[in-house]
N, C-alpha and C positions, 0 to 999 in steps of 0.2 A: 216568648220563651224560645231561645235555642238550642240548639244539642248539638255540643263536640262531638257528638259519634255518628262514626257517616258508615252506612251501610252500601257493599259493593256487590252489586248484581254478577259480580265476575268471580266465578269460580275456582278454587283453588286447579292447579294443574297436577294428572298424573302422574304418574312413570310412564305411561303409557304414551299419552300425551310428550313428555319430553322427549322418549325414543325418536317420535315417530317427525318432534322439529328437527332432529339431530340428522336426518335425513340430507340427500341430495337431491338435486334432479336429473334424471339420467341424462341431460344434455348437460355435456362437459366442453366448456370453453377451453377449445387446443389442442383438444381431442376426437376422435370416431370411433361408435363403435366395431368392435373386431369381431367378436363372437359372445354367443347366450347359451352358457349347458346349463341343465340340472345340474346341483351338485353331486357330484362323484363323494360322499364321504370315504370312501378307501383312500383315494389319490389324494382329498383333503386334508385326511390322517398322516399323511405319507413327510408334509411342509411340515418341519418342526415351527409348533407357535405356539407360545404362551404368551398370555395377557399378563398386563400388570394394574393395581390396584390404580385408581385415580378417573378422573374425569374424561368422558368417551366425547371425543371433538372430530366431528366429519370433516374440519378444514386441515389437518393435518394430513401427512401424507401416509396411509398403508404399507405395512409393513412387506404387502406382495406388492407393491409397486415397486416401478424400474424405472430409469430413465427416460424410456420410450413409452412404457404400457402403465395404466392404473387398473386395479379389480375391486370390482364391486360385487356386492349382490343386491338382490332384489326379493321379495317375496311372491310368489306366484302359486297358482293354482285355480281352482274355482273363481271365475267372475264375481256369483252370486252368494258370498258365504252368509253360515247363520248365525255364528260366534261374534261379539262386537268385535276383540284383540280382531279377527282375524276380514271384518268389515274393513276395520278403521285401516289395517295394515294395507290391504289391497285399493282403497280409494285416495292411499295418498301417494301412491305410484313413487315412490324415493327409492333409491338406493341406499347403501347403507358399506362402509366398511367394516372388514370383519371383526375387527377389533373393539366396535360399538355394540356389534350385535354380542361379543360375547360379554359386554360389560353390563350389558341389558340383561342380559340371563340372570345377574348380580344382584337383579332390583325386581321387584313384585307386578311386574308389564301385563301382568293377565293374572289377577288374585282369582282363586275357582278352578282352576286349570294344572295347577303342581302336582306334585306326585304323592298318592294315597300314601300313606291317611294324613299328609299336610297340604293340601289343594291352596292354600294363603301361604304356601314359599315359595321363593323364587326357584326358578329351572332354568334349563339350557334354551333360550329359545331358536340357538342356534341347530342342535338336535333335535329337537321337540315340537319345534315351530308354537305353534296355538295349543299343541298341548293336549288338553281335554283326556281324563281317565288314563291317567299315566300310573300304572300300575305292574303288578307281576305277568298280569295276563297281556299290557297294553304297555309294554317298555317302550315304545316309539310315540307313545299317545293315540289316539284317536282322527287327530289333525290332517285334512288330505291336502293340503296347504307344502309348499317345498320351497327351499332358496335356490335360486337360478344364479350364476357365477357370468357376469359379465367382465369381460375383457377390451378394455377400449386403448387404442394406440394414437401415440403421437400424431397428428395432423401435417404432412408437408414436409417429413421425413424421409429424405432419401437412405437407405441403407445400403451400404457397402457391401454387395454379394459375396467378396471373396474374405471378407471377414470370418475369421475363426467362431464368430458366435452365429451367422447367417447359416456359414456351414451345418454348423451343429443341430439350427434350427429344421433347415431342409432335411438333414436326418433325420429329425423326430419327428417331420410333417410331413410325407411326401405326399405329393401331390399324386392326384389319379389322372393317368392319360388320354385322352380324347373318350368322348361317351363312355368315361368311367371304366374305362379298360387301365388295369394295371399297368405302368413301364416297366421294361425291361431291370432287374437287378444289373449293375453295374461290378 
């Protein structure tokens, strides 16, 4: 006797799960990285960006990317967390564009964790991170978990100093001079 019906030891896949293939790996062929901050959400606030409905594809390009630089973030915080969401996030070391992350917030990436008295809705998990007693008293969540903003630049790019955008840059960066003593204002 046989049976057409074949049973599969492989488990359907989450949200959770899809997020976290939707990922990168922070080595970017063509690229280096430039710099790691926490997120600033004021200065984050500040980039008009809205999302649009449709499929979150980490091979596309961000919409904070340029010519020269791509941004990512990352999830960070605690090594050792106790939340799975916030295990499974931290052990698969990805990056992530932010435009995935906010499509994630769209879908149920951590059912248990949304905001009282719906803990099985989806939230920001771009605000919220992992979430956990997101409530009146716990508007940020419970979560000590943060997104870190990586900055990586073009590879083997020469920049033109006296370009009108280097300028502008050296203005918004200056440099600090020898053992961190200020230079002189010009």
């Amino acid at each position: 006797m046989s049976s057409d019906v074949c049973c599969s030891s492989e488990k359907k896949k989450t949200d959770l799960d899809l997020f976290i293939e939707m990922g990168e790996s922070p080595e970017i062929d063509g690229y280096e990285l430039e710099s790691i901050n926490v997120v600033d959400y004021d200065e984050e606030d500040k980039v008009e960006f809205s999302t649009s409905t449709g499929t979150a594809n980490s091979n596309q390009k961000s919409k904070f990317d340029t010519e020269f630089r791509l941004v990512r973030y990352r999830y960070a915080g605690n090594p050792n967390p106790e939340r799975e969401f916030c295990q499974r996030m931290m052990s698969a070391g990805k990056i992530y564009r932010r435009e995935d992350i906010d499509l994630m917030g769209e879908k149920n990436v951590n059912p248990g964790f949304g905001m009282h008295p719906f803990p099985n809705k989806p939230y920001s998990i771009w605000k919220h991170k992992g979430g956990g007693l997101l409530s009146a008293t716990f508007t940020g969540g419970t979560c000590k978990h943060y997104w870190e903003k990586l900055t990586y630049k073009k590879k083997d790019i020469k920049i033109d100093v006296k370009s009108p955008i280097s300028i502008d840059e050296a203005v918004k960066n200056r440099a600090n001079g020898i053992a961190g003593i200020a230079p002189h204002e010009i």
